[in-house]
MARTOR-245721 format. One record per residue (C-alpha): residue in one letter; residue number from 1; x, y, z. Coordinates in pm, 1 decimal. Each point is the difference from the previous one (the first is absolute). Layout:
REC   residuo   num         c1         c2         c3
REC         A   NUM          X          Y          Z
...
***
This chain:
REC   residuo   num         c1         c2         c3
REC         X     1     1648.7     -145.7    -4137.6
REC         X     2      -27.3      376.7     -106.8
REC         X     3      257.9      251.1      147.5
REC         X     4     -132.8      316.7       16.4
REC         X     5      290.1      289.5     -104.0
REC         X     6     -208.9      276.0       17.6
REC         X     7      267.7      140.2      253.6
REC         X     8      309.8      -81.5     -145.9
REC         X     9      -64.8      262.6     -238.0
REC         X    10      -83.5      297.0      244.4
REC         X    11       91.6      106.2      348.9
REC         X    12      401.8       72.1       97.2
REC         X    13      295.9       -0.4     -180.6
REC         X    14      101.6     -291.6      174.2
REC         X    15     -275.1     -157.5     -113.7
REC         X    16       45.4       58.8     -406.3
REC         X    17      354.8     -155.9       77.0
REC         X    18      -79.9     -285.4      112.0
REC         X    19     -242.0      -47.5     -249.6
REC         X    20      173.3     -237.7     -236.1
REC         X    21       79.6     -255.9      357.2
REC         X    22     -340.8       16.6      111.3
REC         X    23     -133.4     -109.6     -365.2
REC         X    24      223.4     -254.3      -67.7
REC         X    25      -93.6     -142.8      407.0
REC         X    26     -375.7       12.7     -106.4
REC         X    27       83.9     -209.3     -293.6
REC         X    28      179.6     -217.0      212.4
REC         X    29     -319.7      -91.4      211.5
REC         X    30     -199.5      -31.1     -306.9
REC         X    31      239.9     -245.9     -124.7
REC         X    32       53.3     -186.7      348.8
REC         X    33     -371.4      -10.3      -36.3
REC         X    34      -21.7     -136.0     -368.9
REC         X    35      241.9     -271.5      109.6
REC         X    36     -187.5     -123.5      343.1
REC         X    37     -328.8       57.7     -181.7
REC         X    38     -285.6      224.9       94.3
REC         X    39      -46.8       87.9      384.1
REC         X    40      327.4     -135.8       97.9
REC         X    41      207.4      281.0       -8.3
REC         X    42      -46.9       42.5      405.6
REC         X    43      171.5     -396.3       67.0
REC         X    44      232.2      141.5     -202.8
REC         X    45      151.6      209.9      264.6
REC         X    46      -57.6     -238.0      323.5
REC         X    47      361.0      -44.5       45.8
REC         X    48      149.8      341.7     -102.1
REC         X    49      316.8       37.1      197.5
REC         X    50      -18.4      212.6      331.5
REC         X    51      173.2      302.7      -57.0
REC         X    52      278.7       68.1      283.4
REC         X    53     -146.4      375.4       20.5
REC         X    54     -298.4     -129.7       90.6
REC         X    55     -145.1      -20.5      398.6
REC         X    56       86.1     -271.8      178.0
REC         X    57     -321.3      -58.6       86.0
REC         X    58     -154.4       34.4     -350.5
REC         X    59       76.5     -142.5     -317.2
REC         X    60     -110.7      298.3     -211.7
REC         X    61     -108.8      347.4       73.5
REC         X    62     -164.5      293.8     -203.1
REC         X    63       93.6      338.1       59.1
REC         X    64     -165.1      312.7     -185.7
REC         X    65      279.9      221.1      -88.8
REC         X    66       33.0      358.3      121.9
REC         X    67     -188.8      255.2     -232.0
REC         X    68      137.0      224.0     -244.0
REC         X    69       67.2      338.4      273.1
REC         X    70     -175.5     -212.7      289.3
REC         X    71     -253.1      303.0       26.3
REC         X    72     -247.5     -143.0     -277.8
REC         X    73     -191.1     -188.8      209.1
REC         X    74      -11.3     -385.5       82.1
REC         X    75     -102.2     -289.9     -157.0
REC         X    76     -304.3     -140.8      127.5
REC         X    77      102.7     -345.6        0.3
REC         X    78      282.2     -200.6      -73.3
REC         X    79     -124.9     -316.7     -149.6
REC         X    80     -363.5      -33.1     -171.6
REC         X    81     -148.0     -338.0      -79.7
REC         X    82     -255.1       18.2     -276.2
REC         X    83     -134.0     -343.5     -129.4
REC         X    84     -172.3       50.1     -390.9
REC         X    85      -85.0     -377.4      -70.3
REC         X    86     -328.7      -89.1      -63.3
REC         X    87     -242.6     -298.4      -17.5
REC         X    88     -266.8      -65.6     -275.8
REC         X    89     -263.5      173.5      227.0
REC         X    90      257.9      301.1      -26.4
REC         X    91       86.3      -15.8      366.5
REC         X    92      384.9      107.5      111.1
REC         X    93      205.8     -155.8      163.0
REC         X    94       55.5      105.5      401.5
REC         X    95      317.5      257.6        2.5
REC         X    96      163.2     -231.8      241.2
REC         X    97      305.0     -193.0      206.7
REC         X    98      -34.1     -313.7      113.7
REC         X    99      241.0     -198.1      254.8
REC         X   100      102.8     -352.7      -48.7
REC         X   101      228.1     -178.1      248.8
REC         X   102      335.7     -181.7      -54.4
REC         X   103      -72.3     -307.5       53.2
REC         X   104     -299.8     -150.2     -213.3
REC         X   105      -36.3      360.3     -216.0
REC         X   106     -359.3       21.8      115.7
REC         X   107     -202.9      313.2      -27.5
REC         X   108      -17.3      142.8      381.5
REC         X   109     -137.1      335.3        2.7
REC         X   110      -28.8      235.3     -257.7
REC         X   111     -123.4      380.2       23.9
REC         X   112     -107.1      250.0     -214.0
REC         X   113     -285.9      162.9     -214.8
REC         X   114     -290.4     -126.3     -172.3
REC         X   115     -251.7      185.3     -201.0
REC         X   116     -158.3     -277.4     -215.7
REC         X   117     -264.6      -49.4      201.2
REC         X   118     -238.0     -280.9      -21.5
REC         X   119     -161.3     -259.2      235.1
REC         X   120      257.7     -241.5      -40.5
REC         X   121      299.6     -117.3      270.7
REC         X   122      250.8      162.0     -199.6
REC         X   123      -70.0      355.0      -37.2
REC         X   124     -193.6      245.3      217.0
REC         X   125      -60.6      372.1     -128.8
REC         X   126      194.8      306.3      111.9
REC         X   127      202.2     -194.8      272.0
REC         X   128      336.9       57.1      135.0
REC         X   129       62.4     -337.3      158.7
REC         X   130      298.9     -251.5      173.5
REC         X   131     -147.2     -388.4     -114.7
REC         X   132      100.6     -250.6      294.8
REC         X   133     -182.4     -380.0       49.2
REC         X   134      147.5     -245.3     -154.6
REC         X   135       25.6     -106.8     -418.7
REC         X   136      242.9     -265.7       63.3
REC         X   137     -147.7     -419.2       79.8
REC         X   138      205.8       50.2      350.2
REC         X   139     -109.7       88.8      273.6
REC         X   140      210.8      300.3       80.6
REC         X   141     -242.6      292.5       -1.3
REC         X   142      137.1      357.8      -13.2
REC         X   143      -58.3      237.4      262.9
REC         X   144      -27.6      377.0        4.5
REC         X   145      219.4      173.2      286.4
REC         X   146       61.8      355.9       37.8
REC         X   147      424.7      -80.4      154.7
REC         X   148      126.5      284.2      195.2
REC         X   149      358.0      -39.9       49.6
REC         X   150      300.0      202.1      177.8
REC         X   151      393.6      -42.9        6.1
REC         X   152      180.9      -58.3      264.8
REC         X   153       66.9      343.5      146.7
REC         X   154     -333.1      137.5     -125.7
REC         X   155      -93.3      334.7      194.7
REC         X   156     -330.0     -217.0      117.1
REC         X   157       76.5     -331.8      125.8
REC         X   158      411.0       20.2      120.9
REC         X   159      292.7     -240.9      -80.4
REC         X   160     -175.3     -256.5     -171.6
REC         X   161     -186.8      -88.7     -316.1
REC         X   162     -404.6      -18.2       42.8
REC         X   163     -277.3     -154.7     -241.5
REC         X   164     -401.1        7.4       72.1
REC         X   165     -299.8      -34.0     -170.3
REC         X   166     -232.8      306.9       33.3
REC         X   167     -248.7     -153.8     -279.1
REC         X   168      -55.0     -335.7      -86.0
REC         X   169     -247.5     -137.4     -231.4
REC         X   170      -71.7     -415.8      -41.3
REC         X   171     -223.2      -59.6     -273.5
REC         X   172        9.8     -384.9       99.1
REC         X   173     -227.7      100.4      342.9
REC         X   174      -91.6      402.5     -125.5
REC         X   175      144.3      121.3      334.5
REC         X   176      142.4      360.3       14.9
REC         X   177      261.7       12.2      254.4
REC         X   178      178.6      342.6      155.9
REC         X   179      258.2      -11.1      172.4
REC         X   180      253.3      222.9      197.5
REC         X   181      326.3      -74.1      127.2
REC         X   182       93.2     -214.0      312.4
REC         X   183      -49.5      197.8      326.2
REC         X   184     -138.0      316.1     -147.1
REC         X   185     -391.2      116.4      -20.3
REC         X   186     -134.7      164.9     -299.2
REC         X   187     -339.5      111.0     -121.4
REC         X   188     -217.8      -81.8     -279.2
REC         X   189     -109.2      285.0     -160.4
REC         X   190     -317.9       54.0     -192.7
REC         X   191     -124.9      338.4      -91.6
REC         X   192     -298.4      -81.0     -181.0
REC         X   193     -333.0     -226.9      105.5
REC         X   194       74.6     -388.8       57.3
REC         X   195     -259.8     -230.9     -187.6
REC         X   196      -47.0     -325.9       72.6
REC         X   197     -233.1     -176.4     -180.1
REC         X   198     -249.0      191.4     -242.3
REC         X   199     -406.8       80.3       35.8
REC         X   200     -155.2     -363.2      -50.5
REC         X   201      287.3     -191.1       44.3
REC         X   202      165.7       58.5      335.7
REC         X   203      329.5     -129.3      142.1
REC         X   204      138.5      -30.1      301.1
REC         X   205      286.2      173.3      168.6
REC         X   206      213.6     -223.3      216.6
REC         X   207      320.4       64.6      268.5
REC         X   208      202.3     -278.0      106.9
REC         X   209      101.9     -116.1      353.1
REC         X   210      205.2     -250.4      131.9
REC         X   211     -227.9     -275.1     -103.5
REC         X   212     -298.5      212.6      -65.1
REC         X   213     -156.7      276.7     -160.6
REC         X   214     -273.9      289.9       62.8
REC         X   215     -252.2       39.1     -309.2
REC         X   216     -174.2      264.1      -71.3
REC         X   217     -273.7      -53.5     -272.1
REC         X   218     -404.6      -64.9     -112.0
REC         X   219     -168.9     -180.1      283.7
REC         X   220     -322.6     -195.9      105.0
REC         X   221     -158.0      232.4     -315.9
REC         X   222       59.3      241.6     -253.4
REC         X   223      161.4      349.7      102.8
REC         X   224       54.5     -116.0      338.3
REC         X   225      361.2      -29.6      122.6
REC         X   226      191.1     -188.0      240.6
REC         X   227      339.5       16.5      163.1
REC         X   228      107.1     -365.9      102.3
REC         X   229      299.0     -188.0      151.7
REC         X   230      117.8     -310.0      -26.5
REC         X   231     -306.4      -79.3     -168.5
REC         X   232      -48.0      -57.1     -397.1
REC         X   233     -287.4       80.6     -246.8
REC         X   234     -221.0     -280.1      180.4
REC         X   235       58.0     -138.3      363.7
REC         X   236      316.0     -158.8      -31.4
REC         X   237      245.5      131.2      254.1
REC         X   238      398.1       65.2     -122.3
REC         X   239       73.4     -183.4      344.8
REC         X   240     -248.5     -194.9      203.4
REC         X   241      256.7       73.5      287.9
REC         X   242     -125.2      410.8       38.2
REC         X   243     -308.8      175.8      -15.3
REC         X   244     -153.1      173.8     -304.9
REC         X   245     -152.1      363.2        8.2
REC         X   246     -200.4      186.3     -219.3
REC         X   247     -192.5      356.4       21.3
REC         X   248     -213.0       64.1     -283.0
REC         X   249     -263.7      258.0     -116.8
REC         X   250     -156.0      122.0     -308.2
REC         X   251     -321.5      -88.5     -168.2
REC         X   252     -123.6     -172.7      257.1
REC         X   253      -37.2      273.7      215.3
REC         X   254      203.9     -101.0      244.3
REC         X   255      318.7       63.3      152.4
REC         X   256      132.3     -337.7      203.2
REC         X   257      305.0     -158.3      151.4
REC         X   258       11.3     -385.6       36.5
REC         X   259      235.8     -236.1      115.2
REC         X   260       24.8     -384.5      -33.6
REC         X   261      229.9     -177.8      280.5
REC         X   262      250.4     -253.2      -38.0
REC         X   263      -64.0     -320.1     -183.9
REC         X   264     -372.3      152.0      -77.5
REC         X   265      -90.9      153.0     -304.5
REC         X   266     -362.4      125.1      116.4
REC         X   267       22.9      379.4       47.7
REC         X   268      -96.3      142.1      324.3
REC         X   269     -159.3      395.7      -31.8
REC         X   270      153.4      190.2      272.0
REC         X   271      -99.2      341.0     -110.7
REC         X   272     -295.5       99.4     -237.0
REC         X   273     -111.3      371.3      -96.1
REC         X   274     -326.0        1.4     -261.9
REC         X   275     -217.3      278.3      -25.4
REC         X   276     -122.2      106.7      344.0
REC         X   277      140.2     -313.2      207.0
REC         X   278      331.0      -91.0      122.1
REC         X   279       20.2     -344.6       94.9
REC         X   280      313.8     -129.9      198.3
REC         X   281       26.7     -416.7       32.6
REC         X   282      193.5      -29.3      279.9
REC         X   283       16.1       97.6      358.4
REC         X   284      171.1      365.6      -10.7
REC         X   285      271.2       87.7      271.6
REC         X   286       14.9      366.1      156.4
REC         X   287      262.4      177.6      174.0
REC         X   288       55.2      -90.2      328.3
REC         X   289       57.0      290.2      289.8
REC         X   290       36.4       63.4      397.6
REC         X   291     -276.8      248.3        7.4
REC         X   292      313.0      247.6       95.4
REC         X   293      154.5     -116.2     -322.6
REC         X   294     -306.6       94.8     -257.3
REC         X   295       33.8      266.4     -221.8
REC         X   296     -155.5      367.5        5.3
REC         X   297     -389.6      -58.3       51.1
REC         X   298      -14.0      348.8     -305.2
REC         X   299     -105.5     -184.0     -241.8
REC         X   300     -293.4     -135.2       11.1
REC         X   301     -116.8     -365.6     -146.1
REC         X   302      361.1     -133.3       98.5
REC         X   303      -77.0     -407.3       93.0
REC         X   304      287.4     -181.7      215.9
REC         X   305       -0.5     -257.1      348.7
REC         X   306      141.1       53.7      317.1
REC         X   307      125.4     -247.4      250.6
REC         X   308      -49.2      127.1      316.3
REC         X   309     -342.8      148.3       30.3
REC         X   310     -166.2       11.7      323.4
REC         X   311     -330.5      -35.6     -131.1
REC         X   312     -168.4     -116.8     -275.5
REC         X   313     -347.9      198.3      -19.5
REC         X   314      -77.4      137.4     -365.3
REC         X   315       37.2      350.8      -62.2
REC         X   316      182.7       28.6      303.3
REC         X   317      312.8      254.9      -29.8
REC         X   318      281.6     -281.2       56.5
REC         X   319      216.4       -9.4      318.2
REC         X   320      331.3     -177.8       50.6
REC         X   321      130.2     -202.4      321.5
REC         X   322     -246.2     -365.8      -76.0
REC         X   323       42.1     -304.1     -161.3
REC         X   324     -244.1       53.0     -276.0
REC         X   325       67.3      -41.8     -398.1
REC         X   326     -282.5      217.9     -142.6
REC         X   327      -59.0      195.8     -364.2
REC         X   328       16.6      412.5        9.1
REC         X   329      -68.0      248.4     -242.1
REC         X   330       67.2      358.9       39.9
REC         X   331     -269.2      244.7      -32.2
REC         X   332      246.0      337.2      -36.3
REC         X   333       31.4       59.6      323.5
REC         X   334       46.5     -323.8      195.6
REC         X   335       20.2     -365.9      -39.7
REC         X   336     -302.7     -177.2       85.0
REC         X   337      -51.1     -407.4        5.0
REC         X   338     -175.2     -132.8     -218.7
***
């Protein structure tokens, strides 16, 4: 192990005191490291006593001093990781920290830097990453959560303590899960375009129900697009025990709204719009009126049915006081039957 003591020879007073301490403590670590043997030297400090000054909370803690007048400017950071092994193929070594737990002393996570860069598992260029999954033979795969947490007596959430979730990421299923706290609403916030799949390979975008889901995606042919429910990429229905609905439109030059009933997964067209034809598939219903009760006849091409019409001759401006259930249409000025 080299110690660099650049800095022991520059810098504050304080500094070119201590000089003598802080050489003779480097040559302790290169001797602690002569002894264990190369690459050691960091078991050799796994059960350094806990200082009493420390946290309570923390077995160590690193604290940049104050600066010389405290008007010089900060320090950028206060710990910098910087990894210059290399491999035969002269690739470094990731600038990293990696996380083992207590009880087998396998590798759980790790996080950090890697600039090697080649096509291998190990090392991907120019990334700043945190490494979850699993390295052990167990079966105890690492998540990644984002924890928000607040003490008892927090300003937001009162008298007692309070833990959620607001990211979660499983790389056992790939779900992405936000969250926000019990009882309250929140919004997800995206200020930039959402994509979803890429030119040539489209994907689908699903929301999830009770027991189902609406899916929007590529239907029936390419560039058209569907909005389903309960419903998945074929015919298969989420539940058997509901209808499915889809509308749909695209390059098929049409714009249509289907629906298959209840233990039936043959869609029905209800409503169909292609160039120059609207087609409906089902008996339509109008709004019903006394012919007292219709609306102002001053707009013209209005369509509705009356109950009590005392006649039932086409064209015929529509009177009240019968028995009659006829179709009227205003022309702008009055409602006629027909």
């Amino acid at each position: 192990m080299a110690i660099d003591t650049t800095y022991l020879d520059s810098g504050s007073d304080k500094i070119k005191l201590a000089r003598p301490a802080l050489l003779a403590a480097a040559q302790a670590l290169n001797d602690m490291e002569t002894a264990a043997g190369p690459g050691t030297l960091a078991e050799a400090f796994t059960y350094v006593t806990k200082k009493s000054s420390q946290p309570a909370n923390a077995w160590a803690m690193l604290v940049a001093p104050h600066t010389t007048d405290d008007t010089a400017g900060y320090i950028d950071n206060v710990l910098t990781i910087q990894n210059l092994s290399k491999n035969g193929s002269s690739q470094y070594g990731n600038a990293a920290i990696r996380f083992r737990d207590g009880v087998t002393g396998y590798e759980r996570s790790a996080m950090g830097y890697s600039g090697s860069g080649d096509a291998g598992t190990s090392f991907h260029a120019n990334t700043a990453y945190i490494e979850i999954g699993n390295l052990s033979p167990d079966a105890q795969d690492t998540l990644f959560r984002v924890i928000a947490t607040f003490a008892p007596g927090s300003h937001s959430y009162g008298p007692s303590a309070y833990q959620y979730f607001p990211l979660e990421i499983n790389p056992t299923t790939g779900n992405i899960t936000f969250s926000c706290p019990t009882g309250k609403a929140s919004d997800f916030t995206v200020k930039a375009e959402v994509a979803v799949g890429i030119p040539g390979a489209p994907r689908m975008f699903r929301s999830s129900g009770l027991n189902t889901y609406l899916r929007v995606r590529e239907r029936d042919a390419d560039n058209h697009f569907g909005f389903t429910t309960n419903v998945d990429t074929g015919t298969t229905k989420d539940n058997s025990a509901i209808p499915a609905w889809c509308f749909d439109f695209g390059a098929l030059d049409w714009f249509q709204i289907r629906r298959a009933p209840v233990g039936s997964t043959t869609w029905q067209t209800l409503f169909k719009v292609t160039t120059g034809t609207v087609k409906i598939g089902v008996p339509g219903e109008f709004p019903v009126y006394t012919v007292t009760g219709l609306p102002n006849a001053a707009t013209p091409y209005q369509r509705a049915f009356v109950s009590d019409a005392n006649a039932t001759t086409f064209n015929s401006v529509v009177a009240g006081g019968g028995s009659n259930k006829v179709p009227v249409f205003s022309d702008g000025t009055v409602w006629r039957i027909g």
